[in-house]
N, C-alpha and C positions, 0 to 999 in steps of 0.2 A: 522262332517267332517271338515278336515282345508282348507284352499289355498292355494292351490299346483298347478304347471303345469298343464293346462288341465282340470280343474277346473272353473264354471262360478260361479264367488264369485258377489254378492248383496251388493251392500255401500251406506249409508250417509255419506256426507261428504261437510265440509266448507273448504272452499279456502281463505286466508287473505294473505297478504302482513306485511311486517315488522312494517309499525305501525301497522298493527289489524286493516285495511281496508277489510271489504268481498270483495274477486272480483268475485269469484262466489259460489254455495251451490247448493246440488243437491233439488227440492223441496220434501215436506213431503210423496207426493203422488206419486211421480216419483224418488225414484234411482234408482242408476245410475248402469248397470249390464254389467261385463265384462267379456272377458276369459284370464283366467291368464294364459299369458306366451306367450299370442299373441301380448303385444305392444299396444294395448288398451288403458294405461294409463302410464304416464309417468315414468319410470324405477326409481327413488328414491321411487317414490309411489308403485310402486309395488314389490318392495325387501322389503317394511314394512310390508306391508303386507301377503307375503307369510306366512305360518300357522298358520294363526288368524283363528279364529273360530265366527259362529254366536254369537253375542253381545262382541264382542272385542271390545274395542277403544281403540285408537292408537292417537297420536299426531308425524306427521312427518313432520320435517323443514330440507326441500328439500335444499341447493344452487344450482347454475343455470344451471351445470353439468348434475345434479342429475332430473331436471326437464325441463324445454324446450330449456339449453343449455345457452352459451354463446350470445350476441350481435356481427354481425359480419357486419365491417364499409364498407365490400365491398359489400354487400344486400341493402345497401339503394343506391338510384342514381333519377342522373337528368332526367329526362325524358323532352322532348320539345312538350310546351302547345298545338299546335297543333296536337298533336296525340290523342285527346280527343277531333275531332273535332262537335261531335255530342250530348257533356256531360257538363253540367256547374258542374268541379268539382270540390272539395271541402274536406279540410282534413277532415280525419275519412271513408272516401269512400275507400270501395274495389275494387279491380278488381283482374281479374288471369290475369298474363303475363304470356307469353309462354317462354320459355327458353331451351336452349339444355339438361337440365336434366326433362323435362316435365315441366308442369304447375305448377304456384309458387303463392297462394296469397299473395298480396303486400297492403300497408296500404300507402293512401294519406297523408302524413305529413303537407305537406306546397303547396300553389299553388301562383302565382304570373303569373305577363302578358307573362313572357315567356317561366315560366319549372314548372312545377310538380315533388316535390320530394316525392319516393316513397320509401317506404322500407319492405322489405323480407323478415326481420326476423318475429318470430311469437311475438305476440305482448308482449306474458310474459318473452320471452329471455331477460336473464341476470339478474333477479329477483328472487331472496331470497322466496321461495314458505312454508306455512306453510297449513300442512292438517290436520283438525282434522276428524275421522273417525271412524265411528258404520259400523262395519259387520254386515246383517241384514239377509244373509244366504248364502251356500256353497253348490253346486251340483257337480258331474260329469257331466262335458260336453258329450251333444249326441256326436256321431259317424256325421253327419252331422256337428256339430259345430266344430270338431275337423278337418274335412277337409277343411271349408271354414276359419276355423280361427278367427269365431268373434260367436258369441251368436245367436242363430237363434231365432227369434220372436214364442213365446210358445212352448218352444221345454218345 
């Protein structure tokens, strides 16, 4: 069977950056299992992947479009240190701010005595993504997975 729409396809796969830094890999014991066509994985990764078959590898060098998008300078902002009255915080800290399009995590940049700068975008935006990837297999998704839209646990 291939990966196709509607399909919950099984992958290994490594994550690198432009020089050939891992930034992540699914472990030996754990891939990573999705339903194709639900948005699951990031849309250059998954137009490679549609009709690969178990033991296909694939090598796909995603640009920022194609993977978690562009950097956008209007997602980062000041925020005033006293609104973390109860946090000694600290860059690399998350939090979710609320905003009129719902809830957004946001990444502590920088803190100083009197603002906190936060920013919105997802931390891979605007980076050059390289995936290398083993199919390790391909099902028809249940009737349950296909209405909830994601991979149901032992189905």
């Amino acid at each position: 069977m291939e990966i196709d729409t509607m399909h919950v396809a099984t992958i290994y796969y490594t994550l690198t950056d432009d020089a050939g830094e891992v930034i992540d890999q699914s472990p030996p014991q754990s891939p990573l299992v999705y339903l194709h066509g639900a948005g699951g994985i990031v849309p250059g990764l998954e137009k490679a992947l549609a009709g690969k078959r178990p033991g296909d590898s694939i090598q796909a060098d995603l640009a920022p479009e194609e993977a978690f998008g562009p950097r956008h300078a209007e997602m980062i902002q000041t925020v005033p240190r006293d609104a973390f009255p109860e946090v000694e915080v600290k860059p690399g800290m998350q939090f979710e701010a609320r905003t009129e399009h719902g809830p957004l995590l946001v990444t502590v940049t920088e803190v100083n005595a009197d603002n906190v700068i936060v920013d919105g975008n997802h931390p891979l935006a605007g980076r050059h993504l390289h995936f290398a990837v083993e199919v390790a297999d391909v099902r028809a998704a249940t009737e349950a997975e296909k209405a909830q839209g994601a991979v149901v646990q032992g189905a």
